[in-house]
Each structure stands twice: as structure tokens, then as C-alpha cells.
ZAMARGU-4260 file (C-alpha; in steps of 0.2 Angstrom, whole numbers, plus 5000, padded with zeros to 4 digits):
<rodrens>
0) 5000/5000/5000 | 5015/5014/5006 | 5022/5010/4988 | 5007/5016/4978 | 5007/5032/4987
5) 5027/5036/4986 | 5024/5046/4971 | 5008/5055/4976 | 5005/5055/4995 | 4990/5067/4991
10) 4982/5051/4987 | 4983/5041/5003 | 4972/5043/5017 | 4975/5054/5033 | 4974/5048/5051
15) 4956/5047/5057 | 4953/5064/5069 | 4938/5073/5074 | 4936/5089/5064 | 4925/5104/5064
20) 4921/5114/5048 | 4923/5130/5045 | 4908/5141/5048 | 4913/5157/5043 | 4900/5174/5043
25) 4908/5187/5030 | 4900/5203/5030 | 4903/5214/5017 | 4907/5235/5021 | 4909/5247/5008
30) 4924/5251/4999 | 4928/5231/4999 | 4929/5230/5017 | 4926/5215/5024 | 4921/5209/5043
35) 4924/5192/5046 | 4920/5182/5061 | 4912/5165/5065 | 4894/5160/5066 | 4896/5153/5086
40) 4898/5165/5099 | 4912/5162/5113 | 4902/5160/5128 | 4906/5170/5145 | 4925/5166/5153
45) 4921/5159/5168 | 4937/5154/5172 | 4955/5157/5171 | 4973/5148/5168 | 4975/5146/5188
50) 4958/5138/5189 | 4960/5127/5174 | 4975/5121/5185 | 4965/5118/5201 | 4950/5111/5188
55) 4962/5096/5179 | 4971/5094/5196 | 4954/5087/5205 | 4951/5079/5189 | 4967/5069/5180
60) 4979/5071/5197 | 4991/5057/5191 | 4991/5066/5173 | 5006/5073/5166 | 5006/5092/5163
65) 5026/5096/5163 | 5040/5085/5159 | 5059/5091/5159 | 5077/5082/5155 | 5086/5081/5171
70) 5105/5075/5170 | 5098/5065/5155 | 5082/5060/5163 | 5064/5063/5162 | 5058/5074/5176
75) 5039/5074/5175 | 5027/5083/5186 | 5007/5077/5187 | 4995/5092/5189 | 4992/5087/5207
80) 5010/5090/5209 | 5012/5107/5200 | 4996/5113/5210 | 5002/5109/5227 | 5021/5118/5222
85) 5008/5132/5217 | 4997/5134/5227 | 5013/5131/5244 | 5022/5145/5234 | 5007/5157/5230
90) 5007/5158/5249 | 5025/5161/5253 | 5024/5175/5241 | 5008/5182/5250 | 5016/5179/5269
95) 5031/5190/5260 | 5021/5203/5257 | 5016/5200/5236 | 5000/5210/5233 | 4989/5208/5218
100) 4997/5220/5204 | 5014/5217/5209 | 5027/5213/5196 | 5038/5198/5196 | 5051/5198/5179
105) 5056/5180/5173 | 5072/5177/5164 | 5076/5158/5163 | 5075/5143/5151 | 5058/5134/5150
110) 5055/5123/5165 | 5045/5116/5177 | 5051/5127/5191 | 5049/5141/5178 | 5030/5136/5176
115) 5030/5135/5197 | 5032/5154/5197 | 5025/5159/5184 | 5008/5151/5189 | 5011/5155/5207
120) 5013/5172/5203 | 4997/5176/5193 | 4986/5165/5203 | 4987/5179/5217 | 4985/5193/5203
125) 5002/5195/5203 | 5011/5202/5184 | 5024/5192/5178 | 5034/5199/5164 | 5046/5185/5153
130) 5060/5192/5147 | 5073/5184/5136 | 5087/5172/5142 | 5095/5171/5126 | 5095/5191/5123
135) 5107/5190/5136 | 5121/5184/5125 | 5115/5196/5112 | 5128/5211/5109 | 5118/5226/5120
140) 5107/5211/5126 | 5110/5215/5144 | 5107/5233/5143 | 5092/5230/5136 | 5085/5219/5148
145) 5091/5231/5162 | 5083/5243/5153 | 5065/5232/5153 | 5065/5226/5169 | 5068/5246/5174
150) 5053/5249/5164 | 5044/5235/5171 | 5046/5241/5190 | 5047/5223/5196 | 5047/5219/5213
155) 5059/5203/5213 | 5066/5195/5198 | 5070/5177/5196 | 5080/5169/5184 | 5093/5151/5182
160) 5103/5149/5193 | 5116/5152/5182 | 5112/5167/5175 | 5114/5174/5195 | 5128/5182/5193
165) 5123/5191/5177 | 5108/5195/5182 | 5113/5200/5198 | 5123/5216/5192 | 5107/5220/5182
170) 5095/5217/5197 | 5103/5233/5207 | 5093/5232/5227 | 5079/5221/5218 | 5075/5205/5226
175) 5081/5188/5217 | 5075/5172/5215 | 5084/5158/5211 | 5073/5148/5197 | 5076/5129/5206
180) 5068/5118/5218 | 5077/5122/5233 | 5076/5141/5232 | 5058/5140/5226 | 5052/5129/5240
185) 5061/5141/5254 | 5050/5154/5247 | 5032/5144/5249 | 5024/5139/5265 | 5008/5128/5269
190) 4994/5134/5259 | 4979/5142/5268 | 4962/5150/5262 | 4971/5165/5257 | 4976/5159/5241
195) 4959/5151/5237 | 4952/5167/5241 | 4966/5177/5231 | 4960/5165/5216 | 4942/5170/5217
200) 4945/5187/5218 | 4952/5189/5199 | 4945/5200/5187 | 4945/5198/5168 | 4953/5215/5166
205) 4968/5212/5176 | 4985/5208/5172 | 4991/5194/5171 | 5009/5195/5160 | 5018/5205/5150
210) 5029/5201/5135 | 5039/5212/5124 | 5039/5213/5105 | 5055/5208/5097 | 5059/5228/5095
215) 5066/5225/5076 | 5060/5243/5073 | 5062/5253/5088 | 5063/5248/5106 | 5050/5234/5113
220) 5033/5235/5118 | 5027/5229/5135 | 5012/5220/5128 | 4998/5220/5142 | 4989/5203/5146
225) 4973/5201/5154 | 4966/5185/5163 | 4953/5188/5150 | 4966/5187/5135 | 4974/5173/5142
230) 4957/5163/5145 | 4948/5168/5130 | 4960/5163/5117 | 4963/5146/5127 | 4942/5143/5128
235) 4940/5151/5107 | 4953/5138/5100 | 4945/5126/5112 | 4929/5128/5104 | 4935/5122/5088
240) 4950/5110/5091 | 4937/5095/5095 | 4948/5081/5100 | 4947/5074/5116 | 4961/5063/5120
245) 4976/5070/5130 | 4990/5077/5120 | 5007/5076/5119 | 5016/5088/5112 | 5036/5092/5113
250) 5040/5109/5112 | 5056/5119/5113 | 5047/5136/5109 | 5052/5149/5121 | 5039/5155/5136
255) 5043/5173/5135 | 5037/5172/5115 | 5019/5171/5112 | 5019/5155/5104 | 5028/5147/5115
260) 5022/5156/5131 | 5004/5159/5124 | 4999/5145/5113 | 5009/5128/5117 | 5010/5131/5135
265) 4994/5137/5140 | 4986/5126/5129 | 4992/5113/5140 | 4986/5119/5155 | 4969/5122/5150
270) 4966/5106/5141 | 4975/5095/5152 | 4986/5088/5138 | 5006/5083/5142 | 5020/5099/5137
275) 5036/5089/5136 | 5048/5104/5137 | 5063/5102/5123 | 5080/5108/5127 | 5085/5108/5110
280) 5083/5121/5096 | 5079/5124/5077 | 5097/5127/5074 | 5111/5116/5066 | 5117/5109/5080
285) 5105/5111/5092 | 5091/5102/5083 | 5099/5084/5089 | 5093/5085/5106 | 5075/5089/5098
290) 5077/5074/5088 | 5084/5065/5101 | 5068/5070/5111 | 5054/5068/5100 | 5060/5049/5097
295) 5060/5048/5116 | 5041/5052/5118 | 5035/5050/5101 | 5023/5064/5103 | 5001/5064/5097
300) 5003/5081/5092 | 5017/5092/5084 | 5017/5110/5086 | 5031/5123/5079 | 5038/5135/5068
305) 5044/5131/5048 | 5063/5132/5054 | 5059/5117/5063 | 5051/5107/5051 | 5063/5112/5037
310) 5079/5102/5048 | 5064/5089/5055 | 5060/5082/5038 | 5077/5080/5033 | 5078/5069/5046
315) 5061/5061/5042 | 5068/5057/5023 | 5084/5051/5029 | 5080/5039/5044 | 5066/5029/5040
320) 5068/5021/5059 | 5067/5038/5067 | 5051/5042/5054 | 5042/5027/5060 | 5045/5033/5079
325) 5038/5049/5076 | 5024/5045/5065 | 5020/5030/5076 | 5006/5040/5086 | 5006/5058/5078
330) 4987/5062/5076 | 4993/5081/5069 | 5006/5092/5063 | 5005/5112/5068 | 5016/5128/5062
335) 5016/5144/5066 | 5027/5159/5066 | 5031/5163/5050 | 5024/5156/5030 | 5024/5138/5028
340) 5030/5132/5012 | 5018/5119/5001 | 5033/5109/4995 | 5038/5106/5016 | 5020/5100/5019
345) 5023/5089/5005 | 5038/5081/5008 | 5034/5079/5028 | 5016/5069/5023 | 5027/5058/5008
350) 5040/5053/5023 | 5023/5051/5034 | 5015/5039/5020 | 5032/5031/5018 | 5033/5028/5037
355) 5012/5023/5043 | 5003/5022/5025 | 4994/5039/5031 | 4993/5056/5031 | 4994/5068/5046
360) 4984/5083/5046 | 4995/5098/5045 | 4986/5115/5051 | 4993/5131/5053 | 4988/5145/5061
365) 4991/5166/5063 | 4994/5177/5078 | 5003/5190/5085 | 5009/5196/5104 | 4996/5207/5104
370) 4980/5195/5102 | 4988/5179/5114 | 4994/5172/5097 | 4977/5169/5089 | 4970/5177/5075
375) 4965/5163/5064 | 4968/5144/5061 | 4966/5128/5050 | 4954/5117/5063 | 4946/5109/5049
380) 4957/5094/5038 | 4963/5110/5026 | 4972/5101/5009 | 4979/5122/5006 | 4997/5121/5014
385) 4997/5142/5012 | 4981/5142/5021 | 4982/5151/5038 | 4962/5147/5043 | 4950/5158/5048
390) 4944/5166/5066 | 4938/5155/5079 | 4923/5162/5088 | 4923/5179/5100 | 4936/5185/5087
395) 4933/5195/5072 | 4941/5201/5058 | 4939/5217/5047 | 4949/5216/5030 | 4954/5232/5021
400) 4960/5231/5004 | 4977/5238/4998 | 4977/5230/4981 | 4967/5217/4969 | 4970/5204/4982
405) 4979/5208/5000 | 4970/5217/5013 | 4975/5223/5029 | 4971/5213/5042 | 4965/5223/5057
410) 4957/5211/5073 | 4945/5213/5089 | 4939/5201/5101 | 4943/5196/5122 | 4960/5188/5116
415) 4967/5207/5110 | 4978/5217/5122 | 4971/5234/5130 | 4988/5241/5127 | 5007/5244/5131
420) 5015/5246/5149 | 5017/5266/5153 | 5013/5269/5130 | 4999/5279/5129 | 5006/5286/5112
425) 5009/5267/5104 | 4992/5264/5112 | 4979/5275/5105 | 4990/5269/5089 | 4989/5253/5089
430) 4966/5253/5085 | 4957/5263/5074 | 4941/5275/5079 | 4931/5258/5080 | 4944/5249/5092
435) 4950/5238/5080 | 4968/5232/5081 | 4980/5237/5069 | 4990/5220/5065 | 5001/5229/5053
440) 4999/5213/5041 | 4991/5207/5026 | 4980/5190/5023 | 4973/5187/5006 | 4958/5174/5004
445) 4966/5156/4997 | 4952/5156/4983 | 4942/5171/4985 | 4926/5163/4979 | 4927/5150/4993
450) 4929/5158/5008 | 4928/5143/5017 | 4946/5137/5012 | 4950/5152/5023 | 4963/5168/5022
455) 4984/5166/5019 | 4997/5176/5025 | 5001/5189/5012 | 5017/5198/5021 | 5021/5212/5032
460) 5018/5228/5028 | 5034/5236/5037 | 5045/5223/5026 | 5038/5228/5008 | 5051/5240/4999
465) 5052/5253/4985 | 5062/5250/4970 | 5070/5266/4962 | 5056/5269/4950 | 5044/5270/4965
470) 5034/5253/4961 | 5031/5242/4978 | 5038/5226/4980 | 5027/5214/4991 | 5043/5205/5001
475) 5035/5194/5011 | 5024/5185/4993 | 5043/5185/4984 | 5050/5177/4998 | 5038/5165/4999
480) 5038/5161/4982 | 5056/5159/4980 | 5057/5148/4995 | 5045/5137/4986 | 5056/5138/4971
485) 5071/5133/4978 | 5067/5121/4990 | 5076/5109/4996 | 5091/5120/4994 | 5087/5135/5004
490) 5081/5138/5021 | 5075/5155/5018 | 5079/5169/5008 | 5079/5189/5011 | 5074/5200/4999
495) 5082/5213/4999 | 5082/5231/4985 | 5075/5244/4991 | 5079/5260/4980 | 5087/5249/4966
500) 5082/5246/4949 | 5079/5228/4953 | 5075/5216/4967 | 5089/5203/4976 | 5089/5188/4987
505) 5103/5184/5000 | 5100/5164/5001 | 5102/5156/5018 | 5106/5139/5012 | 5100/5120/5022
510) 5107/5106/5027 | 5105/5098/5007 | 5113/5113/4999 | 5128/5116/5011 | 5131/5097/5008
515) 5134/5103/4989 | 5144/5118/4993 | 5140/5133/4992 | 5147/5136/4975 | 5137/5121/4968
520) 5122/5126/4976 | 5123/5143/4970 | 5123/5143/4954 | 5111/5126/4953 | 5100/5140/4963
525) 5102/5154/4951 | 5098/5141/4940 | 5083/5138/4948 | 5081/5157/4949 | 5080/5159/4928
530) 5067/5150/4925 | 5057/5159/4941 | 5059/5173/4933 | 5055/5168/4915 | 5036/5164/4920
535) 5033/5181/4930 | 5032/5198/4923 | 5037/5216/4931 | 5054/5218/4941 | 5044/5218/4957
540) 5040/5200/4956 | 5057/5195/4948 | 5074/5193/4956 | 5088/5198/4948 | 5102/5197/4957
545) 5107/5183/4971 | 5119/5178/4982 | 5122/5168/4997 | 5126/5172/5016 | 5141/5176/5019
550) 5139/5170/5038 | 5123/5160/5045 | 5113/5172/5054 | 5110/5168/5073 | 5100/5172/5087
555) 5115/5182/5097 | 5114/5194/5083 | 5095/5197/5084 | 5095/5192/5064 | 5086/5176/5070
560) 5071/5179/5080 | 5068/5168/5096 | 5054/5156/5087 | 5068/5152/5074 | 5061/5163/5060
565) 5074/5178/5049 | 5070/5193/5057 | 5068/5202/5042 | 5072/5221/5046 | 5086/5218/5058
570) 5093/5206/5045 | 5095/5221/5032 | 5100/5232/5044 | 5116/5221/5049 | 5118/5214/5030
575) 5121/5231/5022 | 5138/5227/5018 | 5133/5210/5007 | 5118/5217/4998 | 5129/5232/4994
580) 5141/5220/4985 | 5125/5211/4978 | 5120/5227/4970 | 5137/5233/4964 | 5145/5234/4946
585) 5154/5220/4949 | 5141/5206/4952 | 5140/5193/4936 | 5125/5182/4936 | 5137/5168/4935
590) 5150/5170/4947 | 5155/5159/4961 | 5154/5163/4980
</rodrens>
């Protein structure tokens, strides 16, 4: 049966799951506006992440909710168990003198002692802020973060143990908190009715965290999150996402990001599904202890960003033993974070039919900081890889049109931040007259007759560039497109041009083209490139010039963002020097690296 399907996986079937279909309401505005939402309502938040806690803790004790490598051991911790290093903790920070509004900053590693705190801390209404771990290794990283946690006003900071010393000179008279058993359990104390009572007296409209933009374009935003954000995007997703059984998912994406922080984890918590925290990273390198981890647990559910899945399925296509593991009880693929590439999908469901005789559904979804990391999603059994879904219900969508097919996506609904910390400028910014969020993106409709195949990402509008004879070019559409063109031998590209006469690329090459070389894969790339170009008109959609990287971007630079993905304006900012050689006099189409 797998041999049938090797050459056309499209044909075999995908692994039974329980779907709901879309059900969109479009409403139609004048001058092409459109308002789109879904035909359910979310029902009332009753409930927050610290109750969901106390909720599956009464329910599923023994139940895994957290699991951590140790010395090269699993380390797992049931929901009885993180509620009672909650709840014990939650009163040592009250008997300290904690009170609800309170900041706490959080710089550390995902973890389960991470997860204590951070839980801790909100269910007494105190705010926690994630910072950053890596930043601090950034050039101007610490500065920064001292220049955050000023901004936050925190009243302890906690971070690894060792980052102590770093974060110790940045700390000044604040109090520390060493993120580890031992410290954390001589800060908690017997639980009494005080914390049950703190619990009960949350309100929808108060904090709960704050995270910070990436700050590629000026410094970052303190992103306000309410109980309410936090619930309602859990309970909207919830509403859609209809399978029942426990999930588990391994998950290296970074808690102070919203995916990570926002989406993997708290969907955890509020579903009472197993997080399975990964220490490795989508990097080369660093990508074998995700490996090593995800043929560990074999996880039901897969959630991450295309970097991932670009170095997973090389994997997948290269060890058929390791592709039976992982597929052995995979009920569905997720990505976020960036544009998902058609030819990936294809290639992760052909090494999926090689290695169970089926399909796995592969959703995709779209987010930002500011809305809890949900705008839209693919919750239905979507055959369009470029799809990014539609809303789930409470969350609605006004499209504004900027040309025959993007729009401006602009979003409202309980899961969208009030605002910035101490912005009343970027605030009042950020909505238009009629509150709407401004997301400062574009979707477009998959096939604008059938809006039930849902919206794709169309690009960012800050990352869209003029050429010299004033004519746009729509960067994040190119960069897609030429991903797709030269898959498998690139990772990502960056388009690059602005105030030229033509459009570049800088080529980030993968693990299939470095094995070539770069001169081989090169010119097999501007190969690739020609006949691109000889099928698309205008110099906006054509690229005329390439070249590789000259180093790999990384995340100490800020040229790789913390989910994995190019950081596209830092990246031009800091590759003036190459894309000046790409545009000089000198360049020939056919030259070597």
C-alpha cells in the first residue's frame, strides 16, 4: 500500500481525527471591506489559567502536565503536583508581602520550576513579565534587559541559577529568586484560604503578563495581558479544536514568545494535555537533542515553527527508523510563526505515508503578541498548505483592501491586548476609531470565491520596499515564492532592493545545499532562479540578482528571532555590507561565491 502512494502522498488517506468545519460569517462593508467572524459566539470566561490548574488537578491528578530532561532523565510533574508547588508557593509570596498588581520579571530557560512561578505568581494577581534568556548573550542584550526590567518596575526578579551572577549586576537592590527547587520551596509555605480566596477574587481585566515585542523597529513594547486574553484565546481555540484525547506535544518554543508562552503552553494547561519541554533548538546543532527528544516520547501532536520542520524532515527522509517513531502515534502536525511552504508540507506527509501508510493533518495558524497568538487557524482537515484558517469564535476580523487581492488585516475580540506598559502614544496607535487592532499585516483569501478554504498570510507591511522607480515590492509574497522555488536548497531567503532598479535575494542555504557547497548550490540555485523569473512579469516579482550568506545568521545577533524565523528588518539592517556587494557593478549572474 505505502508503495502506491510514494509518488503521490495526496492520494493516501490521513489519520482518522475529529474535525469541525469552518463556519465562517463574512460581512461585506463598503469600499471592499470585509468583517469576518464566525457564526458561534464564545460563551462568557468563567474561568482562568489558575483555575484550569485547580480544575484538571481534581480531575486527572496522576496526569502529566510538565516533563523536563534532568541529568539526562525525564523529570515529570502530574497536575496534582504542580498545583500543590503552586498553590505552597502562592502563599509564601503572600506571607512575603506579594499583593495583587505586583510585578515579578522572569528570565530563565523553559521549565518546570519556571512554570511554578509563573503560575504561582498570577494565581494571586500578581504580573509576571518574561524576558529573554538568550538576549542575554546578544551584543547590547543585557542593557536592554536592564533597561526592561527598569521599565517593568518589578518587585523581585527570578532567573537560572546560572544566570545569577549576570543578572545580579542588572538586578541593582531588587530582590532575586533563584529559578530551582530548593530556592523556590524556601519561598512557599503551607497553603491556607488566602490563596483560594486570592483566586476567586480575579478579574478579567487584570494583568496577568507581559511580553515584549522583538523591538526589530524601535525599542520593545510591553504587551499588556489580561486574565481575560489569556482565557479567552485558550476557551475560542477550544471551541474548535474538538479532539478529546490527551495530547502530547514536545515543544522547545520559548515562554517569554507568544507562541511558546501563549499558545503551546497554556494550551496545555487548559486542556489538560502533556508539554514535554525540549532543550534543543531549530538550529544546526542544536536540533539533535529535539530529535533525540521527539523519538524519546513519540509525541500525538506536533506543534512549531517552519525552521523546525525544514531540519525535521530531513531527518524524516533520511532515517526511516526515526520516521516510523515519530509518526508512530502523531494524530497532527501544527506551524506557526512565519509562512509555511507547500513543497515542506509535501515532503513531511510523503516521509509520513512512507513511514504509517497515512497522512497527518498539518494545520497552521496566525497570531501575533498582541492577540495571545490567535487570529486565525486551520481546525478543519485543510488540503491548502498556504492556508492560515479563519477566526475561531469571539474573534473578528475586518479586512481592508490595499490591492486586487491583500488586505489589511486589522482584529478585535477578548483575546486582544488593552495596550502597552506606561505607551499611551503606541496605544491610542495601535486601534482605529472603532477599536479595531491594527496588526500591521496582510492576509489574502486562498480562493476568493470560497471563503471557506480560509485567508493566507500575504506579508508584512513594514517589510515591503520601493524599487528606484517608485513601484512596491510585496517581500513577504517573493520570499515566499522563491522559497518554494528553491526548495530543498534553501532555508529562507531575504529580499532585499530597496531604491534599486531591481529586486535581490541573500540565500540562507539548508542542510541539502551546504552538503553541495555553496558554489554548487549557488549557481544550481540561480539556475533555479532563471526560470522563476522567466514565467513572471514586472521587476517587482522578479529577482535579479542573488547571492548567498556570507555568515549563518544567529540568534546572538537578533538576525534570528527567538521562534527560529529571519528577522527580516534587523537582518537588512546588519547585511548592508553584502547586499551592497550584491548590487554593485561588479556582480555577474554567474559567478562563484
Amino acid at each position: 500500500m505505502r508503495a502506491a502512494f510514494d509518488d503521490d502522498p495526496t492520494s493516501a488517506p490521513y489519520r482518522v481525527g475529529e474535525y469541525r468545519a469552518p463556519n465562517p460569517v463574512i460581512e461585506r462593508r463598503q469600499r471592499g471591506v470585509f468583517v469576518v467572524r464566525d457564526r458561534e459566539s464564545l460563551p462568557t470566561i468563567t474561568q482562568f489559567l489558575p483555575h484550569r490548574l485547580d480544575a484538571h488537578a481534581a480531575s486527572s491528578p496522576d496526569a502529566i502536565f510538565l516533563a523536563e530532561r534532568r541529568d539526562g532523565e525525564w523529570v515529570k510533574a502530574s497536575f496534582l503536583d504542580m498545583q500543590r508547588r503552586v498553590d505552597a508557593l502562592a502563599q509564601g509570596l503572600l506571607e512575603r508581602g506579594y499583593h495583587k498588581g505586583d510585578r515579578v520579571v522572569i528570565i530563565g530557560r523553559n521549565g518546570i520550576d519556571h512554570a511554578v512561578l509563573m503560575f504561582a505568581a498570577m494565581a494571586i494577581g500578581l504580573v509576571v513579565a518574561n524576558l529573554s534568556a538568550l538576549s542575554l548573550a546578544r551584543p547590547g542584550g543585557r542593557e536592554e534587559a536592564a533597561c526592561l526590567m527598569a521599565r517593568v518596575g518589578p518587585k523581585a526578579i527570578a532567573c537560572d541559577t546560572d544566570m545569577l551572577a549576570i543578572v545580579t549586576a542588572l538586578a541593582g537592590s531588587r530582590t532575586l529568586i533563584a529559578l530551582d527547587a530548593a530556592s523556590l520551596g524556601q519561598w512557599s509555605a503551607p497553603p491556607t484560604a488566602s490563596v483560594a480566596r486570592a483566586k476567586r477574587g480575579l478579574e478579567p481585566g487584570d494583568w496577568a503578563k507581559l511580553l515584549f515585542t522583538s523591538g526589530s523597529t524601535g525599542m520593545p513594547k510591553g504587551v499588556i495581558h489580561t486574565h481575560r486574553m489569556l482565557a479567552a484565546a485558550q476557551a475560542a481555540a477550544a471551541q474548535v479544536f474538538l479532539n478529546s484525547d490527551v495530547s502530547h506535544n514536545v515543544d522547545w518554543l520559548p515562554w517569554h514568545h507568544t507562541y511558546g508562552g501563549n499558545v503551546n503552553l497554556n494550551a496545555a494547561l487548559w486542556r489538560g494535555d502533556a508539554l514535554w519541554i525540549d532543550d534543543g533548538l531549530p538550529a544546526p546543532g542544536a536540533f539533535e537533542a529535539t530529535l533525540r527528544n521527539l523519538q524519546d516520547i513519540a509525541p500525538t501532536f506536533y506543534s512549531s515553527v517552519p525552521a523546525a520542520f525544514q531540519l525535521l524532515v530531513e531527518r524524516l527522509e533520511s532515517d526511516q527508523r526515526f520516521a516510523r517513531c515519530f509518526f508512530s502515534r502523531l494524530r497532527g502536525l501544527s506551524a506557526g510563526g512565519a509562512a509555511l511552504s507547500p513543497s515542506l508540507v509535501a515532503r513531511v506527509q510523503r516521509a509520513a505515508v512512507a513511514a504509517c501508510g497515512m497522512r497527518i493533518p498539518f494545520g497552521a495558524g496566525y497570531g501575533l503578541t498582541e492577540t495571545c497568538g490567535l487570529v486565525t487557524s486551520t481546525y478543519w482537515l485543510s488540503e491548502r498548505p498556504e492556508a492560515v484558517g479563519l477566526p475561531p469564535p469571539g474573534v473578528e476580523l475586518k479586512l481592508i483592501p490595499l490591492d486586487e487581492e491583500r488586505y489589511e488585516v486589522r482584529v478585535r475580540g477578548p483575546n486582544v491586548t488593552p495596550g502597552f506598559l506606561d505607551d499611551e502614544a503606541a496605544t491610542a496607535a495601535a486601534f482605529d476609531q472603532e477599536g479595531w487592532f491594527k496588526t500591521g499585516d496582510a492576509l489574502a483569501w486562498v480562493d476568493v470565491n470560497r471563503p471557506e478554504l480560509g485567508l493566507r498570510f500575504a506579508g508584512r507591511l513594514a517589510e515591503d520596499f520601493k524599487l528606484a522607480n517608485g513601484t512596491f515590492v510585496r517581500a513577504g509574497r517573493l520570499r515566499a515564492e522563491l522559497n518554494e522555488a528553491l526548495a530543498p536548497l534553501v532555508r529562507d531567503v531575504l529580499i532585499v532592493g530597496e531604491n534599486q532598479s531591481e529586486v535581490g535575494a541573500l540565500l540562507l542555504l539548508s542542510e541539502a545545499g551546504l552538503k553541495l557547497g555553496k558554489a554548487a548550490a549557488l549557481l544550481q540555485a540561480r539556475r533555479a532562479i532563471a526560470d522563476f523569473n522567466a514565467v513572471r512579469e514586472g521587476a517587482t516579482r522578479r529577482v535579479a540578482r542573488a547571492a548567498c550568506f556570507e555568515s549563518p545568521p544567529s540568534m546572538s545577533t537578533g538576525e534570528v528571532a527567538d521562534k527560529g524565523s529571519l528577522n527580516v528588518v534587523v537582518a537588512r539592517r546588519l547585511r548592508q555590507r553584502e547586499i551592497e556587494r550584491l548590487f554593485s557593478e561588479d556582480y555577474s549572474p554567474m559567478a562563484e561565491v
